[in-house]
HTML snippet that shows the backbone in 3Dmol.js (N, CA, C, O; Angstrom):
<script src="https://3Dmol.org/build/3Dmol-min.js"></script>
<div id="view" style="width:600px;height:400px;position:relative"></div>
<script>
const pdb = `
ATOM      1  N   UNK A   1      43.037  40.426 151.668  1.00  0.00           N
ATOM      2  CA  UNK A   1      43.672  41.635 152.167  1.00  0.00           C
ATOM      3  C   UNK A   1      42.642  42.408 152.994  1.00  0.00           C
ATOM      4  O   UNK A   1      41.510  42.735 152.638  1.00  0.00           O
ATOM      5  N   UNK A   2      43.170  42.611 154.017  1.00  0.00           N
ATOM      6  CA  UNK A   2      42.361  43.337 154.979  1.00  0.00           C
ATOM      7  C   UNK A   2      42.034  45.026 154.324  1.00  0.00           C
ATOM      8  O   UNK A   2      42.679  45.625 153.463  1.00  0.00           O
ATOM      9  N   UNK A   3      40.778  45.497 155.104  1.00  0.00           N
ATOM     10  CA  UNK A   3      40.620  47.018 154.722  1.00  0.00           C
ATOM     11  C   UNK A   3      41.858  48.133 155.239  1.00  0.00           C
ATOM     12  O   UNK A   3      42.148  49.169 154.639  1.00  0.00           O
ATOM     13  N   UNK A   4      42.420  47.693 156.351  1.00  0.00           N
ATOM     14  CA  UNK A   4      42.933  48.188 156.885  1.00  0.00           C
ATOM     15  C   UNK A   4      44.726  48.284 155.970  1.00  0.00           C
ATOM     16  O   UNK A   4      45.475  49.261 155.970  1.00  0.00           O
ATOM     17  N   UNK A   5      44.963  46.930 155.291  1.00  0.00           N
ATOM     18  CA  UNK A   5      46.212  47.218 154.529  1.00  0.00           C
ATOM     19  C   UNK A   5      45.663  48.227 153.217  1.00  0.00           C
ATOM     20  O   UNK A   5      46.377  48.973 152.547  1.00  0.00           O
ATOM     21  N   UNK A   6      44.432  48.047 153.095  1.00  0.00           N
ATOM     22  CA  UNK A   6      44.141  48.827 151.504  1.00  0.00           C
ATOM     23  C   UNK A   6      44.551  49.713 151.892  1.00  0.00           C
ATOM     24  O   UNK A   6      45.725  49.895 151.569  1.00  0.00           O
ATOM     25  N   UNK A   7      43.973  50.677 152.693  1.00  0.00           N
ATOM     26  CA  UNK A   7      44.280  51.943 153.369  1.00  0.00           C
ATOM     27  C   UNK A   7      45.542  52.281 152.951  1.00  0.00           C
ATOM     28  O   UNK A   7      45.922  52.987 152.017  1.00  0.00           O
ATOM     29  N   UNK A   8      46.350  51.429 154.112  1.00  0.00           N
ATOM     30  CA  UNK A   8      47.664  51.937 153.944  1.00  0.00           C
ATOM     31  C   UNK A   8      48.179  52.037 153.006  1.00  0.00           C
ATOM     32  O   UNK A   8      48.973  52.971 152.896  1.00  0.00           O
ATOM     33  N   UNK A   9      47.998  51.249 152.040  1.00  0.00           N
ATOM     34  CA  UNK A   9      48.978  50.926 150.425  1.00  0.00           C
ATOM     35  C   UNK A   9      48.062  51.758 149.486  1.00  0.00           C
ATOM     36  O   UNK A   9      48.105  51.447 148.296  1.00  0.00           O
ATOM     37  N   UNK A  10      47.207  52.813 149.872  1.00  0.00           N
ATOM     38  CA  UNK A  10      46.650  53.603 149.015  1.00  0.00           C
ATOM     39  C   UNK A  10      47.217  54.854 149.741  1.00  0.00           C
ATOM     40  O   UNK A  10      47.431  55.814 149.002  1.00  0.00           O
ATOM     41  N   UNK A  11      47.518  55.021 151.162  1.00  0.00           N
ATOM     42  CA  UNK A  11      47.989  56.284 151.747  1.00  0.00           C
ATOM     43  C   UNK A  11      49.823  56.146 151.212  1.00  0.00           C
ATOM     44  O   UNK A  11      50.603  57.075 150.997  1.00  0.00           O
ATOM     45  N   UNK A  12      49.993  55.134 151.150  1.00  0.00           N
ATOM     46  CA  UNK A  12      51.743  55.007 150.765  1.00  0.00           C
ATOM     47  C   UNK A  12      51.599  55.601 148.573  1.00  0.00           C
ATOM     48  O   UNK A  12      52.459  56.328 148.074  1.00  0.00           O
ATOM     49  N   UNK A  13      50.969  55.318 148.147  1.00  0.00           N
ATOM     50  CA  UNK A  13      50.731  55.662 147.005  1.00  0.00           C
ATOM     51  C   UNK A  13      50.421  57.146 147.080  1.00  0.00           C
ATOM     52  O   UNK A  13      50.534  57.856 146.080  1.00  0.00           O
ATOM     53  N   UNK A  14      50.168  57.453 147.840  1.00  0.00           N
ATOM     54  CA  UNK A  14      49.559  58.949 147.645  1.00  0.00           C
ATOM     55  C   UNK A  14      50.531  59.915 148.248  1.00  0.00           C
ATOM     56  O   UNK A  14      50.484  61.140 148.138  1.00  0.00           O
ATOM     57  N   UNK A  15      51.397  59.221 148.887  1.00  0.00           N
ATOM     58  CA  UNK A  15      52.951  59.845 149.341  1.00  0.00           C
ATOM     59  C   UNK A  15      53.339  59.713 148.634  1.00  0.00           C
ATOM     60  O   UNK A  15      53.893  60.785 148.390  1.00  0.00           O
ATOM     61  N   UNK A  16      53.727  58.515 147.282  1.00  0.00           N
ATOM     62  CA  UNK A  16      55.109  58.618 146.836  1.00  0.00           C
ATOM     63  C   UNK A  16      54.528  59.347 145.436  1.00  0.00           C
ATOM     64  O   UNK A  16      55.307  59.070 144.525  1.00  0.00           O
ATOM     65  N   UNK A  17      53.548  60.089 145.018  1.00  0.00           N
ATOM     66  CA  UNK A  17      52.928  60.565 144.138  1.00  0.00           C
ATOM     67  C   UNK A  17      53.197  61.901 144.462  1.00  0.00           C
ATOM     68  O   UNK A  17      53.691  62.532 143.528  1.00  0.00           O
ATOM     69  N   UNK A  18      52.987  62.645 145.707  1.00  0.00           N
ATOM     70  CA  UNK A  18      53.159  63.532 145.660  1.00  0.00           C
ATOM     71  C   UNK A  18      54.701  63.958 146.198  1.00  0.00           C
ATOM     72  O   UNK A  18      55.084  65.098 146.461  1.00  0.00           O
ATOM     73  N   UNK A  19      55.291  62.999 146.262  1.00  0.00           N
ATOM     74  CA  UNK A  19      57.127  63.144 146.456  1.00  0.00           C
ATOM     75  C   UNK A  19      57.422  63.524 145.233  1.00  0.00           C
ATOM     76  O   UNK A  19      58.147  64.500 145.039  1.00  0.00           O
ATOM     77  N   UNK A  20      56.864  62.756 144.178  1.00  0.00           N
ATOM     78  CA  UNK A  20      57.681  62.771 142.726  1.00  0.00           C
ATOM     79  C   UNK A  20      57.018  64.331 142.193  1.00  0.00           C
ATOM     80  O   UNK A  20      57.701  65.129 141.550  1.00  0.00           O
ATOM     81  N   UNK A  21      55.643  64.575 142.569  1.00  0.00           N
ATOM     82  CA  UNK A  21      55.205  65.821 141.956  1.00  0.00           C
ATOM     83  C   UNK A  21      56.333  67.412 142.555  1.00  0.00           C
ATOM     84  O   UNK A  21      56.570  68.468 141.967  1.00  0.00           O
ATOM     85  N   UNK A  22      56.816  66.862 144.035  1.00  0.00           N
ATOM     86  CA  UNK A  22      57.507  67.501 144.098  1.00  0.00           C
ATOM     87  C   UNK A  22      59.000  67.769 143.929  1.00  0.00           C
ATOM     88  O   UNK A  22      59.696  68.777 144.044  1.00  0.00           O
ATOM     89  N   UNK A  23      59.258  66.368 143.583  1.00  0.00           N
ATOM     90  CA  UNK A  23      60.485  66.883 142.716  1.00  0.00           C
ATOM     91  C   UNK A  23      60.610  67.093 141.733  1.00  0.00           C
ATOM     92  O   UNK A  23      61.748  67.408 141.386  1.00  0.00           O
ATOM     93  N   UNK A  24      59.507  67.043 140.683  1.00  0.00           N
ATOM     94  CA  UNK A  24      59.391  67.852 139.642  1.00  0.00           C
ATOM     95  C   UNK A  24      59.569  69.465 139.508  1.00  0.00           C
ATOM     96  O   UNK A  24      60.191  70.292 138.842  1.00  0.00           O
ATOM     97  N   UNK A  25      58.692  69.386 140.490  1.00  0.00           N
ATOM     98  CA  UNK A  25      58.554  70.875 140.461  1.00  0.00           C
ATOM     99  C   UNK A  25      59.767  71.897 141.046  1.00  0.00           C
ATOM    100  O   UNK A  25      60.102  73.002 140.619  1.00  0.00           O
ATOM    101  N   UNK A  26      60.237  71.208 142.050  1.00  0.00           N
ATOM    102  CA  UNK A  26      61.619  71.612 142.213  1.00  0.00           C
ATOM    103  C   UNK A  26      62.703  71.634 141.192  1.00  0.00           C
ATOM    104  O   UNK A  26      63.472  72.595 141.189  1.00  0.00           O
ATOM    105  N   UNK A  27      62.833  70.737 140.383  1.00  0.00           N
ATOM    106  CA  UNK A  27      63.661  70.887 139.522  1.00  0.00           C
ATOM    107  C   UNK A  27      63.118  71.690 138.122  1.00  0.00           C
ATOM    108  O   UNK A  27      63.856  71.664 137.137  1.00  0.00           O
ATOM    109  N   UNK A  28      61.900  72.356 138.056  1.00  0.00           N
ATOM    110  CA  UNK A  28      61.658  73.132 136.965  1.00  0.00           C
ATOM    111  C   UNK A  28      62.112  74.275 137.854  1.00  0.00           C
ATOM    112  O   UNK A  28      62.910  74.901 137.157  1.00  0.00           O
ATOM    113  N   UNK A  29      62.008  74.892 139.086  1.00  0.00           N
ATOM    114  CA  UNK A  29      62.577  75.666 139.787  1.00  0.00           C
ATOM    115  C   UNK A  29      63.753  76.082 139.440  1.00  0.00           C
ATOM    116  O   UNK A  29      64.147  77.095 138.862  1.00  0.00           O
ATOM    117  N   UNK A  30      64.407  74.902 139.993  1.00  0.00           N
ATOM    118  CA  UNK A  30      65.704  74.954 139.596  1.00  0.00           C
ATOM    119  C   UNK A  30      66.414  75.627 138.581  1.00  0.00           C
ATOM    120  O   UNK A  30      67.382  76.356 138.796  1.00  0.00           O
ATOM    121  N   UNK A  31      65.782  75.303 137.134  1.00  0.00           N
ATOM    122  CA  UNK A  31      65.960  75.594 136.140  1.00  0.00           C
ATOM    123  C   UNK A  31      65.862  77.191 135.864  1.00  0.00           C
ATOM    124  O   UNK A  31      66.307  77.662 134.817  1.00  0.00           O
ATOM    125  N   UNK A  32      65.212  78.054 136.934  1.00  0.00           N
ATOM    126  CA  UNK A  32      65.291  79.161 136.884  1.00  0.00           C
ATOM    127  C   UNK A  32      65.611  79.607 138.012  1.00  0.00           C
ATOM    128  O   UNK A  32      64.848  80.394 138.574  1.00  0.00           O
ATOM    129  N   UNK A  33      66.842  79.201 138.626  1.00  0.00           N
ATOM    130  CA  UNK A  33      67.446  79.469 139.584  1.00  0.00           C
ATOM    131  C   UNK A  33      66.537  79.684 141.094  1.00  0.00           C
ATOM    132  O   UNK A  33      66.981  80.428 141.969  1.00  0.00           O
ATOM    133  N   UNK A  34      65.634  79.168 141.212  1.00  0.00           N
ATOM    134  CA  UNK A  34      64.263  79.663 142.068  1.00  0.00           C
ATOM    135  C   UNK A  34      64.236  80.575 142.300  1.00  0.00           C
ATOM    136  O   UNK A  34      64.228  80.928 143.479  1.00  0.00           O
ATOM    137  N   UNK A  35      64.204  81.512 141.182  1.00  0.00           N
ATOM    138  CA  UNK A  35      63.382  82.659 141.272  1.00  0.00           C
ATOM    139  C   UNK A  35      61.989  82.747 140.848  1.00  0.00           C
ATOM    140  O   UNK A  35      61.386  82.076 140.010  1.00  0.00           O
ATOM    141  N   UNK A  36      61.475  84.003 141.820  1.00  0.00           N
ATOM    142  CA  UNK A  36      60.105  83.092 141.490  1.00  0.00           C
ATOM    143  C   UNK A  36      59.697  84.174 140.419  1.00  0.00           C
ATOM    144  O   UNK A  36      59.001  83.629 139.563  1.00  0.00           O
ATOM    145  N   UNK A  37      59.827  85.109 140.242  1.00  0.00           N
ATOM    146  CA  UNK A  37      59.358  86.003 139.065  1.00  0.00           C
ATOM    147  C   UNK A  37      59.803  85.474 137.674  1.00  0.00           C
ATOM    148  O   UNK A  37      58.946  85.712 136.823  1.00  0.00           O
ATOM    149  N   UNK A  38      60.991  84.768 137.154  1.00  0.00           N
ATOM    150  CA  UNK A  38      60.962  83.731 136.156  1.00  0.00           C
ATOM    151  C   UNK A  38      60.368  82.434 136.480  1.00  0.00           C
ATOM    152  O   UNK A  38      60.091  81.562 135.656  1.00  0.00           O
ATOM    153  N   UNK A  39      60.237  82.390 137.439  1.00  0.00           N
ATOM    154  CA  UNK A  39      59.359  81.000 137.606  1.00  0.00           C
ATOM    155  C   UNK A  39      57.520  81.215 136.990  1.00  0.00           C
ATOM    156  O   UNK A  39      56.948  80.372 136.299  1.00  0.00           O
ATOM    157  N   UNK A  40      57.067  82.163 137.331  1.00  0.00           N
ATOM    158  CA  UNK A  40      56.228  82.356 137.374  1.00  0.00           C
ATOM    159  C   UNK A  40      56.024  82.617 135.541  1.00  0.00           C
ATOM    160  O   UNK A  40      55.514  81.819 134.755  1.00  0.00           O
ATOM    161  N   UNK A  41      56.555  83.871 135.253  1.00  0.00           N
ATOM    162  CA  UNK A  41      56.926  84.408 133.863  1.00  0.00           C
ATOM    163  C   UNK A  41      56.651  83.086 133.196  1.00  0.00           C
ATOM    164  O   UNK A  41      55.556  82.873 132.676  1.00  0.00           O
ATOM    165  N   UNK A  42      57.498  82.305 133.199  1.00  0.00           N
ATOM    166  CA  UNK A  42      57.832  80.995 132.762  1.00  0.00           C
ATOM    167  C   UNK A  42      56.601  80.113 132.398  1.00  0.00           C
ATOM    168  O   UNK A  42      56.226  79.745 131.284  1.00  0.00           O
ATOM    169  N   UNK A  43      55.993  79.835 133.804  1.00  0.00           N
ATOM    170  CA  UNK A  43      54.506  79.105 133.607  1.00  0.00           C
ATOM    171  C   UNK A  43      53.369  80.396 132.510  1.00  0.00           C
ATOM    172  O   UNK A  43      52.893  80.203 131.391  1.00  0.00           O
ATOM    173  N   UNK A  44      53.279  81.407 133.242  1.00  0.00           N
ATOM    174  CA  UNK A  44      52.208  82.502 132.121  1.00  0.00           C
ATOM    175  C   UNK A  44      53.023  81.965 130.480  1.00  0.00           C
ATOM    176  O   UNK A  44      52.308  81.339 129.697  1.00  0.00           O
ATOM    177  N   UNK A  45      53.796  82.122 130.271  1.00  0.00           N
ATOM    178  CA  UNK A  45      54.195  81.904 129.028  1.00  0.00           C
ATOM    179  C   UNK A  45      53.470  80.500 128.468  1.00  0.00           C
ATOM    180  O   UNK A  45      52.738  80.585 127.482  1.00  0.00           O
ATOM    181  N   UNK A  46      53.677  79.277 129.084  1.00  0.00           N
ATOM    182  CA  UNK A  46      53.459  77.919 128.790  1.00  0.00           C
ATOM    183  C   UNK A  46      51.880  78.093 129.117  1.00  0.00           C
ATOM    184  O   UNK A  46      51.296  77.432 128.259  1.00  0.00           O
ATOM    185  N   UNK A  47      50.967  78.675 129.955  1.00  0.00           N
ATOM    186  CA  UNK A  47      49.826  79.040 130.167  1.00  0.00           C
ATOM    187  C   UNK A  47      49.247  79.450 128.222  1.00  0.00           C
ATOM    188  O   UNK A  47      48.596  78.790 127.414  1.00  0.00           O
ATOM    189  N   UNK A  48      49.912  80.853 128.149  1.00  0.00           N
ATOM    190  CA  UNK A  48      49.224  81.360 127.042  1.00  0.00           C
ATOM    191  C   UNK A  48      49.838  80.375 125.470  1.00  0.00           C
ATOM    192  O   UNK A  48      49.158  80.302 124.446  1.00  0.00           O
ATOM    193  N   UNK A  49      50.998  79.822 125.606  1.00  0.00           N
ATOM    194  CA  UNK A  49      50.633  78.847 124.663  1.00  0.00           C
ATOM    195  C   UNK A  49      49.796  77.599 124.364  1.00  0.00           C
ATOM    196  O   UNK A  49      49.587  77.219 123.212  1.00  0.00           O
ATOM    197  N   UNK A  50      49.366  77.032 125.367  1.00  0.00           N
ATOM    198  CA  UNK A  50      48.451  76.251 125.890  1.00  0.00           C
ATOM    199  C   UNK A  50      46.722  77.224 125.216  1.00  0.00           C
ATOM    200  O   UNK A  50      45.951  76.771 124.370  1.00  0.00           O
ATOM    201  N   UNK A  51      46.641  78.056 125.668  1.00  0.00           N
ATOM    202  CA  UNK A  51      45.607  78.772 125.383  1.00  0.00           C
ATOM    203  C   UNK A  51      45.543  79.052 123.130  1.00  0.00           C
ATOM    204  O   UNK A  51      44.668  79.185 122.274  1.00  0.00           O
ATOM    205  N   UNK A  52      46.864  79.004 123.178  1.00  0.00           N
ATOM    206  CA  UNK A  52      46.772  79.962 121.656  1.00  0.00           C
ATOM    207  C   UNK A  52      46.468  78.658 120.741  1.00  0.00           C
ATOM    208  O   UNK A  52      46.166  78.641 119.548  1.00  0.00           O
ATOM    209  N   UNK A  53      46.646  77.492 121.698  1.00  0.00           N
ATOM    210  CA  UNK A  53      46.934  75.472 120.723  1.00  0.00           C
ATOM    211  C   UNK A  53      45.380  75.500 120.637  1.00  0.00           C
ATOM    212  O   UNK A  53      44.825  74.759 119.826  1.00  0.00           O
ATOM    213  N   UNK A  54      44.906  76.039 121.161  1.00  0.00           N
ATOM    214  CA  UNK A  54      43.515  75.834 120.881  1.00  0.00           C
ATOM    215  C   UNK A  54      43.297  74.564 121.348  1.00  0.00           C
ATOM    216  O   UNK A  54      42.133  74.233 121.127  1.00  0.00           O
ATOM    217  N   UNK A  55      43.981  73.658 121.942  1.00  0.00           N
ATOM    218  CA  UNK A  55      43.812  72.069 122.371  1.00  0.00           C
ATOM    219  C   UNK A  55      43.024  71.787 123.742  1.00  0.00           C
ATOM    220  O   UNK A  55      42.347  70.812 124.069  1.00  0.00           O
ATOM    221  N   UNK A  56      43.391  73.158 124.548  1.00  0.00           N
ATOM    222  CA  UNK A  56      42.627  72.972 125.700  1.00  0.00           C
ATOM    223  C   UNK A  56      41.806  74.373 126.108  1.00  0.00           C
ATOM    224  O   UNK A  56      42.015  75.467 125.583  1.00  0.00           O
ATOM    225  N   UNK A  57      40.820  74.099 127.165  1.00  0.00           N
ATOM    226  CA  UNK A  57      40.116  75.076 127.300  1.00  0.00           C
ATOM    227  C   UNK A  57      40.393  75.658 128.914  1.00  0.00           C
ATOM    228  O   UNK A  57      40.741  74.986 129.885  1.00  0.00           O
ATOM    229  N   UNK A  58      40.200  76.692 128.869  1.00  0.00           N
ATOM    230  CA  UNK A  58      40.606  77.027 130.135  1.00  0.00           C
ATOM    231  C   UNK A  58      39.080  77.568 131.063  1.00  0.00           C
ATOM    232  O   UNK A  58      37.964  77.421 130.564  1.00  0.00           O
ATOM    233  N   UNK A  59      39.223  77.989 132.000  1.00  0.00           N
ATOM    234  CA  UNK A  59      37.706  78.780 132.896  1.00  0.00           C
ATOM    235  C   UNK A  59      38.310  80.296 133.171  1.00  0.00           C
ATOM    236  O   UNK A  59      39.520  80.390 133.375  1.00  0.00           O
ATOM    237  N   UNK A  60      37.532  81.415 133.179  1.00  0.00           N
ATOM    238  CA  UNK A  60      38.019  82.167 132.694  1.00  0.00           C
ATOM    239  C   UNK A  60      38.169  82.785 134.295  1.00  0.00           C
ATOM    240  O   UNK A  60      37.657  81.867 134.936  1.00  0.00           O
ATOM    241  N   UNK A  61      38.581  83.817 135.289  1.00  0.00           N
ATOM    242  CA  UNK A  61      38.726  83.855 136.335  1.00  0.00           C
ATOM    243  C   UNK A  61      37.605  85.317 136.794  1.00  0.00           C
ATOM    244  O   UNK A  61      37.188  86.332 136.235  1.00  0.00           O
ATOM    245  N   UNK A  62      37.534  84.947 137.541  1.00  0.00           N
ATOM    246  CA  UNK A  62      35.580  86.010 138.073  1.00  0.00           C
ATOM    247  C   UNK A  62      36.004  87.320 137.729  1.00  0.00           C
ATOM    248  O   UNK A  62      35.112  88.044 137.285  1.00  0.00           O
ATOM    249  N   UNK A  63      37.723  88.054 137.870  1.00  0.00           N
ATOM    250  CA  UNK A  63      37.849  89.358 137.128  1.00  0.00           C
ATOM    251  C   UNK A  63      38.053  89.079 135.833  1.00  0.00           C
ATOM    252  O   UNK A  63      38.338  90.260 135.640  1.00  0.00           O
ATOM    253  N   UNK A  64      38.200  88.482 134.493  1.00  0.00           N
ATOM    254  CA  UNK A  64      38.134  88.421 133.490  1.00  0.00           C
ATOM    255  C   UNK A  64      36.845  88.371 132.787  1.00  0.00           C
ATOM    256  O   UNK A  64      35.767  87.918 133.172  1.00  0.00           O
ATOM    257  N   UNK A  65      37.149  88.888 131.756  1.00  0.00           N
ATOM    258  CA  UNK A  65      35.723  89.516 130.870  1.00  0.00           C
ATOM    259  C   UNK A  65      35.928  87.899 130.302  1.00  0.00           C
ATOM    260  O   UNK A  65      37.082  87.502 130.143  1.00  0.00           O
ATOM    261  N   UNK A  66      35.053  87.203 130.076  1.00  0.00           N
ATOM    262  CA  UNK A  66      34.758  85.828 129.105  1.00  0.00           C
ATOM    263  C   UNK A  66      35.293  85.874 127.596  1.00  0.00           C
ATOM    264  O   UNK A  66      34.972  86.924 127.039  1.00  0.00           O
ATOM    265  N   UNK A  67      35.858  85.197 126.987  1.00  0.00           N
ATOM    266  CA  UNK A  67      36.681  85.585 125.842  1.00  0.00           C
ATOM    267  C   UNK A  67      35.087  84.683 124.927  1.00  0.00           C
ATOM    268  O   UNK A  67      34.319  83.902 125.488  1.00  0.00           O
ATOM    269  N   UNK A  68      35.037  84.991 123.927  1.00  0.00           N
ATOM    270  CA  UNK A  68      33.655  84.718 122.681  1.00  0.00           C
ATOM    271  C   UNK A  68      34.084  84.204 121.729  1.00  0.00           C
ATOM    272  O   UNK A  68      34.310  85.135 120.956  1.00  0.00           O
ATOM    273  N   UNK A  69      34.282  83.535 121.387  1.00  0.00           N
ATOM    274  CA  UNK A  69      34.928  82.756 120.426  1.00  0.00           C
ATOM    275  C   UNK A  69      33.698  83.028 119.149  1.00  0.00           C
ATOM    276  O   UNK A  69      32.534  82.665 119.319  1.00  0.00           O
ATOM    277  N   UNK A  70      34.147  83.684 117.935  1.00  0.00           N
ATOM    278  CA  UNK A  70      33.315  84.362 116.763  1.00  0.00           C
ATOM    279  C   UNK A  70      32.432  82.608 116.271  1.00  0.00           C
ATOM    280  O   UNK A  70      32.974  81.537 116.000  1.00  0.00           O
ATOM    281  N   UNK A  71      30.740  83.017 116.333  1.00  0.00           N
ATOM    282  CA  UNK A  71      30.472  81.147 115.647  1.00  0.00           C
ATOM    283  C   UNK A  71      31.135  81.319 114.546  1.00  0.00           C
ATOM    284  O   UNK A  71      31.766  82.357 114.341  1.00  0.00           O
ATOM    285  N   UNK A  72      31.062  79.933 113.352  1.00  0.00           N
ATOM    286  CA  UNK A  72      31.211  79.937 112.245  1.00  0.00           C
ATOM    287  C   UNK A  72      29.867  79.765 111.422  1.00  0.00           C
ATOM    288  O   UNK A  72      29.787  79.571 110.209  1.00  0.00           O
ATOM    289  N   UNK A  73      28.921  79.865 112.251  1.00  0.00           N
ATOM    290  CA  UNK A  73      27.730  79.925 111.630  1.00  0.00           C
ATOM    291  C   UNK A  73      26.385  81.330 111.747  1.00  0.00           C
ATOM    292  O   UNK A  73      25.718  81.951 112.575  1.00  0.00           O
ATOM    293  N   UNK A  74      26.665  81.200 110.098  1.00  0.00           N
ATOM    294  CA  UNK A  74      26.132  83.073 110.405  1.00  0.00           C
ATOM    295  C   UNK A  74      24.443  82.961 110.371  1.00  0.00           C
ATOM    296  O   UNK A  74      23.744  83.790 109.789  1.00  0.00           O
ATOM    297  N   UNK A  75      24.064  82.122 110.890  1.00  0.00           N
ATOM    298  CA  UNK A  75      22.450  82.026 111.429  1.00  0.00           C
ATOM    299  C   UNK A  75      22.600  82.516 112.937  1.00  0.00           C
ATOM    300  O   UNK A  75      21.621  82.961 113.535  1.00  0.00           O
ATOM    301  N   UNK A  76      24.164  82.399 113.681  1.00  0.00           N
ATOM    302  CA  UNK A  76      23.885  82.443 114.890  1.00  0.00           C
ATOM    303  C   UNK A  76      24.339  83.909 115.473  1.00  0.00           C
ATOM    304  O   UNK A  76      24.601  84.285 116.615  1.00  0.00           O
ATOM    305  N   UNK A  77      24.321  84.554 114.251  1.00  0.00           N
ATOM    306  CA  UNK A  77      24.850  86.218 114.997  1.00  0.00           C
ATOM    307  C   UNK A  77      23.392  86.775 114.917  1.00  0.00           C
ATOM    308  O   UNK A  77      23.401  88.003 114.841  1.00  0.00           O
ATOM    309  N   UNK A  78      22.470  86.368 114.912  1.00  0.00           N
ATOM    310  CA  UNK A  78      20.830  87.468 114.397  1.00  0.00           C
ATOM    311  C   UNK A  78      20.796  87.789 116.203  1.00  0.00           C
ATOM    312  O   UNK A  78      19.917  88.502 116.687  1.00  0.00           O
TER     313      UNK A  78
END
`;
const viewer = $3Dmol.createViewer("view");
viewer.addModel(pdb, "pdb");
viewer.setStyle({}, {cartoon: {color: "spectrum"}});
viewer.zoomTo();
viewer.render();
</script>
């Protein structure tokens, strides 16, 4: 296989990847009539449960104060 088909069949992959991302996202739209203030509402909500699972970590944004998570080890509060 030439370099030149890789290309392509990696640029055709990267279209039909972001076709499907967008019909995802259209149809969570959907689901709130595309509005975007429940759209939005919607994601902050799934945002701060994501945050409360403790499963993932987030970066905190340059106006936010850094959140401190208390150690559990009390050698490390001196």
């Amino acid at each position: 296989m030439e370099d030149r088909e890789i290309i392509e069949n990696e640029k055709h992959a990267e279209c039909e990847i972001v076709k499907e991302v967008r019909e995802i996202r259209h149809k969570i739209s959907a689901q709130f009539d595309h509005d975007i203030g429940r759209l939005v509402a919607h994601y902050q909500e799934l945002q701060e449960q994501m945050r409360q699972s403790g499963k993932y970590r987030f970066a905190d944004l340059p106006n936010e104060v850094p959140k401190i998570s208390k150690s559990t080890n009390p050698e490390a509060s001196d």
